[in-house]
TORKOL-4160 file (C-alpha; in steps of 0.2 Angstrom, whole numbers, padded with zeros to 4 digits, m for minus):
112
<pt num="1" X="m0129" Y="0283" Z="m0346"/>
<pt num="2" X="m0139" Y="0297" Z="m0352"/>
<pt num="3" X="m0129" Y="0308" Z="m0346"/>
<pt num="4" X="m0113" Y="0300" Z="m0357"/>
<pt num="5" X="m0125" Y="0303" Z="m0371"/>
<pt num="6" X="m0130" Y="0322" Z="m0366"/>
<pt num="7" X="m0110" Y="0324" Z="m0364"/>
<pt num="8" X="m0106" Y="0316" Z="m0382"/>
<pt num="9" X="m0120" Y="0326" Z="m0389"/>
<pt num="10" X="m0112" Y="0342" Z="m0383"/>
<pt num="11" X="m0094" Y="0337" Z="m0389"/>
<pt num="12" X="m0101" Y="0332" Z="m0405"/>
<pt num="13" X="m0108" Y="0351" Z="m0407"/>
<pt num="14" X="m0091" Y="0357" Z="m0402"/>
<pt num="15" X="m0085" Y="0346" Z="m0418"/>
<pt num="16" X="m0098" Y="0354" Z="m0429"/>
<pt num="17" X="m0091" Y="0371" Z="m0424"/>
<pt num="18" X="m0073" Y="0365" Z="m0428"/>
<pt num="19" X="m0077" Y="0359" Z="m0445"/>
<pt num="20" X="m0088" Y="0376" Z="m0448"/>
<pt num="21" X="m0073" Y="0384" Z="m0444"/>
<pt num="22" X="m0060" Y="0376" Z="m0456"/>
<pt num="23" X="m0073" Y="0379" Z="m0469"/>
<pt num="24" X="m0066" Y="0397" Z="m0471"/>
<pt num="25" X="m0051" Y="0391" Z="m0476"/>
<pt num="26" X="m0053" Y="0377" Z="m0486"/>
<pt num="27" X="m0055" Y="0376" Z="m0507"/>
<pt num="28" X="m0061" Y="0363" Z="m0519"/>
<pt num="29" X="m0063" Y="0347" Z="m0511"/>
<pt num="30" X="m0054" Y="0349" Z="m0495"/>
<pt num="31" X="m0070" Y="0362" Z="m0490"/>
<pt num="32" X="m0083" Y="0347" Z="m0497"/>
<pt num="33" X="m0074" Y="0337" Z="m0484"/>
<pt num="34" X="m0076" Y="0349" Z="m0469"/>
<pt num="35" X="m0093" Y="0353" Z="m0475"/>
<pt num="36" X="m0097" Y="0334" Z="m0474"/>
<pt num="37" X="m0088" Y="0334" Z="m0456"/>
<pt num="38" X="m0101" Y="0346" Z="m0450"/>
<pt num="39" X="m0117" Y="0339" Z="m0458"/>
<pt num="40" X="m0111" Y="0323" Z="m0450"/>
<pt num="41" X="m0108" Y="0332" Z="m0432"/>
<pt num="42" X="m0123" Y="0342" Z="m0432"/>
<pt num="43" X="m0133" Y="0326" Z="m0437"/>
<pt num="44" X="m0127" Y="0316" Z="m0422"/>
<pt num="45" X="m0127" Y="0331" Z="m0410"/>
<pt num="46" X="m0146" Y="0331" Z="m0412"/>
<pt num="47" X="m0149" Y="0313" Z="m0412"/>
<pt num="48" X="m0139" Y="0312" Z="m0397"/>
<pt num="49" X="m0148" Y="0325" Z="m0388"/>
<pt num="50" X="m0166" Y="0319" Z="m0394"/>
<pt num="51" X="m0158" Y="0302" Z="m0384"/>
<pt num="52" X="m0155" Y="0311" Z="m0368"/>
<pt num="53" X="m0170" Y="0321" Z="m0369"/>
<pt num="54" X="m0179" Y="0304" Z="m0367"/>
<pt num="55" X="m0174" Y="0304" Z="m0352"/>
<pt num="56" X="m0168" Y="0318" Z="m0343"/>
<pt num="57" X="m0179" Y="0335" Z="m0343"/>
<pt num="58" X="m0177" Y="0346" Z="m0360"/>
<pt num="59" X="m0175" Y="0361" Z="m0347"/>
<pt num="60" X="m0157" Y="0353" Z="m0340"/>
<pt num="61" X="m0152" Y="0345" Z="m0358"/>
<pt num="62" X="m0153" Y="0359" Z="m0368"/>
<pt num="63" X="m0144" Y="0369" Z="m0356"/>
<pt num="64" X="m0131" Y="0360" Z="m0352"/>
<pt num="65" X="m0130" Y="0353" Z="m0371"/>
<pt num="66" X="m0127" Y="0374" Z="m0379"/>
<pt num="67" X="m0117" Y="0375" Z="m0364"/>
<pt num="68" X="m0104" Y="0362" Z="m0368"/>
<pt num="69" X="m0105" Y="0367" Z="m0386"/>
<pt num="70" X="m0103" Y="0383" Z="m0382"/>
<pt num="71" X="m0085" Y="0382" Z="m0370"/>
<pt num="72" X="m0081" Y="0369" Z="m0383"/>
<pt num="73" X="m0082" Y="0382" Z="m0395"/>
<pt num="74" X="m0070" Y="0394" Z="m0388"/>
<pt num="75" X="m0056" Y="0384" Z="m0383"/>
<pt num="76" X="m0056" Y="0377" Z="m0400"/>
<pt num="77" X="m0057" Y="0395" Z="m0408"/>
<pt num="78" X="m0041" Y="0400" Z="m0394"/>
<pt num="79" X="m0032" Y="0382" Z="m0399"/>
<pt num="80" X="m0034" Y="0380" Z="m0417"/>
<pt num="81" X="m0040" Y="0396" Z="m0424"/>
<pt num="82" X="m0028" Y="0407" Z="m0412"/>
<pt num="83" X="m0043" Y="0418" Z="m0405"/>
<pt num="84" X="m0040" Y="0429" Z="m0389"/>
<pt num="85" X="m0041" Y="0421" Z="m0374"/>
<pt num="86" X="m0043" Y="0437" Z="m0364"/>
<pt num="87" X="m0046" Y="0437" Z="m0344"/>
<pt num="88" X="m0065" Y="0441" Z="m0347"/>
<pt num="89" X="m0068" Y="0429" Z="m0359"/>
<pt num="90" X="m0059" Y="0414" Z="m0349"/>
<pt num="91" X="m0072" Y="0420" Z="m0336"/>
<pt num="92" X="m0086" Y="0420" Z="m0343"/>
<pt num="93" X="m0083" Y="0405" Z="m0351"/>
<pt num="94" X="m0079" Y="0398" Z="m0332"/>
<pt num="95" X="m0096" Y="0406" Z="m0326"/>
<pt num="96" X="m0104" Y="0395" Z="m0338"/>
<pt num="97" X="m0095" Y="0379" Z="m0336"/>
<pt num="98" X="m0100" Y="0381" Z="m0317"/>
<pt num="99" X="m0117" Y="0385" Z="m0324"/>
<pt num="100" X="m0119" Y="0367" Z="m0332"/>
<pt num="101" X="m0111" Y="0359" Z="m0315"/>
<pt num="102" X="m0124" Y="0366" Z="m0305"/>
<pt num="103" X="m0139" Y="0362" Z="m0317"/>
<pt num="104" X="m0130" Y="0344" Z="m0316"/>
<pt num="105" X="m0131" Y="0347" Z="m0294"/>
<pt num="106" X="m0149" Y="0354" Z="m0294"/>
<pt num="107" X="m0156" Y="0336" Z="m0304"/>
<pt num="108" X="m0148" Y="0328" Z="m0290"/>
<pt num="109" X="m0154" Y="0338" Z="m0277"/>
<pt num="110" X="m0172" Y="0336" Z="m0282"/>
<pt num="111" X="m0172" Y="0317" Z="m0282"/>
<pt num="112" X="m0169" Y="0317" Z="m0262"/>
């Protein structure tokens, strides 16, 4: 379960980061409403993480939490906001989603 939590915590950053994004377009109260979105996000990101930091180590759910925020980020900056999706930024971004899988091994790992 915590790890739901750590995985909703992440794609709530990743919501954050679209709503900060639509901000730069936005006017009058359209932008109060994206600016809301991301107050919202944020809030539950971090409330979400604090959650799974009860539990699991802060040195996998930080990790792991940026990570998913941070691949989130750049495929909704190549899907919505029509940012390059240049070969070595689909693998670096693959690096790091490989990154978070083997943090997610390595708990594992240690429990045996």
């Amino acid at each position: 379960m915590n790890w739901i939590i750590l995985i909703l915590a992440g794609l709530m950053e990743v919501g954050f980061t679209f709503c900060l994004g639509k901000t730069k377009t936005a006017t009058g109260q359209e932008l109060v409403w994206w600016w809301i979105g991301f107050l919202a996000a944020l809030s539950l990101s971090m409330f979400l993480m604090a959650k799974a930091a009860e539990r699991l180590p802060i040195g996998t759910v930080y990790p792991v939490w940026t990570g998913i925020g941070a691949v989130g980020a750049v495929i909704v900056g190549i899907v919505f906001f029509h940012e390059p999706a240049s070969f070595w930024r689909i693998f670096f971004i693959s690096t790091l989603i490989f990154s978070i899988i083997g943090l997610r091994v390595c708990l594992n790992l240690n429990r045996f």
